[in-house]
N, C-alpha and C positions, 0 to 999 in steps of 0.2 A: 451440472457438468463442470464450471469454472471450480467449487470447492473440492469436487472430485479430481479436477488435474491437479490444482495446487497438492492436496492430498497423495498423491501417487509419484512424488517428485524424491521423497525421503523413499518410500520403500521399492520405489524401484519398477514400479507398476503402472499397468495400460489404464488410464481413465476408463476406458470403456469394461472395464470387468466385470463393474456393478457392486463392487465392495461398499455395500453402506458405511462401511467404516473410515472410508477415503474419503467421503465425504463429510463426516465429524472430523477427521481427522483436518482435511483441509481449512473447515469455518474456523478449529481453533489456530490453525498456524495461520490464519488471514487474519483474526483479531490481535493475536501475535505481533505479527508483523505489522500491525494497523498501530498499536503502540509503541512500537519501536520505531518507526518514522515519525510520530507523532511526540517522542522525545527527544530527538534529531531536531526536528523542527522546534521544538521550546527551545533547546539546549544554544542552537546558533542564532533562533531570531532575541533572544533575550540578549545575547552579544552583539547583535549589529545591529540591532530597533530598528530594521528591514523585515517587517512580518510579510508583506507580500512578497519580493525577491527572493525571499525564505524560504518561502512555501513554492514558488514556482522550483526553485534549484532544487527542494526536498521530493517536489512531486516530479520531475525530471530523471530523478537518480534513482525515485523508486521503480518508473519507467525502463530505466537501460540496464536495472538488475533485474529487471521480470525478464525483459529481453536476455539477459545473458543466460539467465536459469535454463530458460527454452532455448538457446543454441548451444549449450554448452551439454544437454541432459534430452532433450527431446521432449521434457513435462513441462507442466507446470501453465500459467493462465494465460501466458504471451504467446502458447501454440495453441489456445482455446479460442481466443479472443481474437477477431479482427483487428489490424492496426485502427482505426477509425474509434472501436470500443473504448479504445486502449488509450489513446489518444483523450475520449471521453471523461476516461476514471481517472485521469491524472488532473484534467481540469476539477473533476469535483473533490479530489482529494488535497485537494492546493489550496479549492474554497471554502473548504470543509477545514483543513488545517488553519487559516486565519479567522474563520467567523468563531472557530472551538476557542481559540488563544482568545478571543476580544471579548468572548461569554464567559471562560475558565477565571481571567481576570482583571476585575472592571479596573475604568481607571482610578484611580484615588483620588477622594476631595479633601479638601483643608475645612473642618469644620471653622 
């Protein structure tokens, strides 16, 4: 249901229709999107060596644009999803964005 709302935001359509295709359609705009915050988040924590304040402000904003998409359109995962979920996936998307950066790359040694 959540890749199906996401999916049904572009064409204008009820999640509930049953469109398999809103549902691929969705997982790829949500990996989409999952990269795109995810270069947000290199782009400014590489400028302010704050990877956690980073990642909180990036998983924040990705928070009040999901919120906007669903007030602004009626679709989309911020009308699927409880605030609590939502609440949820921004914490693991915060700690998911700095453990990715600290594994993406290591720190450098001086042989």
């Amino acid at each position: 249901m959540p890749f199906a709302s996401i999916g049904a935001v572009p064409f204008e359509r009820s999640a509930n229709s049953g469109v398999v295709g809103l549902v691929f359609t969705g997982f790829i705009l949500h990996v989409a999107a999952t990269i795109v915050w995810s270069f947000i988040y290199f782009w400014i924590a590489e400028r302010t060596r704050r990877p956690v304040i980073t990642a909180i402000g990036v998983a924040s904003a990705n928070f009040f644009a999901s919120w906007l998409v669903a007030w602004s359109s009626g679709r989309g995962i911020a009308s699927v999803l409880p605030l609590g979920d939502r609440v949820v996936y921004a914490a693991i998307l915060a700690g998911a964005l700095v453990v990715g950066m600290r594994y993406a790359f290591p720190t450098s040694r001086n042989a």
